[in-house]
C-alpha positions in Angstrom: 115.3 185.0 156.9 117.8 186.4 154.9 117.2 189.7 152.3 118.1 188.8 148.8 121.7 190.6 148.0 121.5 193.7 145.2 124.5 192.1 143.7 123.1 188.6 143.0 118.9 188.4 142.8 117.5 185.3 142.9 115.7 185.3 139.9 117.5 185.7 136.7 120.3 188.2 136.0 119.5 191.8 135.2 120.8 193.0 131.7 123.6 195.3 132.2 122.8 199.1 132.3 123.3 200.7 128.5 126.5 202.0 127.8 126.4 205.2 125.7 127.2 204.8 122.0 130.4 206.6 120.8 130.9 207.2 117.0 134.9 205.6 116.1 136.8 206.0 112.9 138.2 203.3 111.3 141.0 204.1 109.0 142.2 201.4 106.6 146.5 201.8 105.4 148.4 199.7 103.3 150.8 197.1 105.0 153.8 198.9 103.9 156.1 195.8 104.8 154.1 193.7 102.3 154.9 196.6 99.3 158.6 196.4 100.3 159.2 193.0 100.5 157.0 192.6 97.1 159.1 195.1 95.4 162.5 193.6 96.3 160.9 190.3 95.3 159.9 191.5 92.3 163.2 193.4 91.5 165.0 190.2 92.0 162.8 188.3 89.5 164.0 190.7 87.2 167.7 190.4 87.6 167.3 186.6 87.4 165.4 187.0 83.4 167.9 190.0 82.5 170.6 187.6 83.7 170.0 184.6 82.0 168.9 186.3 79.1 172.2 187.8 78.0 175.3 185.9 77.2 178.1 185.3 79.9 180.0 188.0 80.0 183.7 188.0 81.7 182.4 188.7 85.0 180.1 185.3 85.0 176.3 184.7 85.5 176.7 184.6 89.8 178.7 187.3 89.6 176.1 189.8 87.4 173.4 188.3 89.3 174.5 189.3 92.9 175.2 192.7 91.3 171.3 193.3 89.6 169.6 191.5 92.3 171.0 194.3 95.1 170.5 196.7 92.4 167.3 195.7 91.4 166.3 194.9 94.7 166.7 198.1 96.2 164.9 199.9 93.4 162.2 197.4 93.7 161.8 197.8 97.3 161.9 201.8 96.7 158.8 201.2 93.7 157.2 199.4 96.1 157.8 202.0 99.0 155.9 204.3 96.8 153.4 202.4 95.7 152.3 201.9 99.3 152.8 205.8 100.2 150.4 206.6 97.3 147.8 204.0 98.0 147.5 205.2 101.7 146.8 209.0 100.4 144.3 207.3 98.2 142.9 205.3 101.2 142.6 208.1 103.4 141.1 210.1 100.9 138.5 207.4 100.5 138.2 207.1 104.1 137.7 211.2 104.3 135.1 211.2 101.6 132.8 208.9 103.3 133.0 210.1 106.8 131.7 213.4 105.1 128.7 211.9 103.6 127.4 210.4 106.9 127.9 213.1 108.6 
């Protein structure tokens, strides 16, 4: 007769052994894509209502509206930039705060 492998009993499985427990951080951070993008976006939506609310002027509506919506754009996109740098310091601060009450 055959002795029963270590590897596979015959009965049912053994649990694994316990692995030890290790303490992790988790760190939430803005997606600072998502704050860009938003801030051109929102830039843009601008330039369209300052656009169309003014009269034509010699240059033409397509022509002032390329011109804001870069313009308007960019600064968006930099607003946003900024908004997302200052909400991952007030994240992390967050995230610093509470790792020092549980410890």
């Amino acid at each position: 007769m055959s002795e029963p492998s270590s590897q596979h009993p015959d009965g049912p499985e053994a649990p694994p052994p316990p692995r030890a427990l290790r303490r992790v951080r988790v760190t939430r951070s803005p997606r600072y894509g998502v704050f860009l993008l938003g801030g051109a976006v929102l830039g843009a939506l601008v330039a369209v209502v300052l656009t169309f609310s003014q009269p034509e002027s010699e240059y033409g509506y397509s022509a002032t509206l390329g011109y804001l919506v870069v313009a308007l754009g960019a600064f968006g996109a930099l607003v946003g930039g900024l908004a997302a740098v200052v909400a991952g310091a007030v994240l992390d601060r967050q995230d610093r705060r509470r790792s020092q009450r549980r410890d």
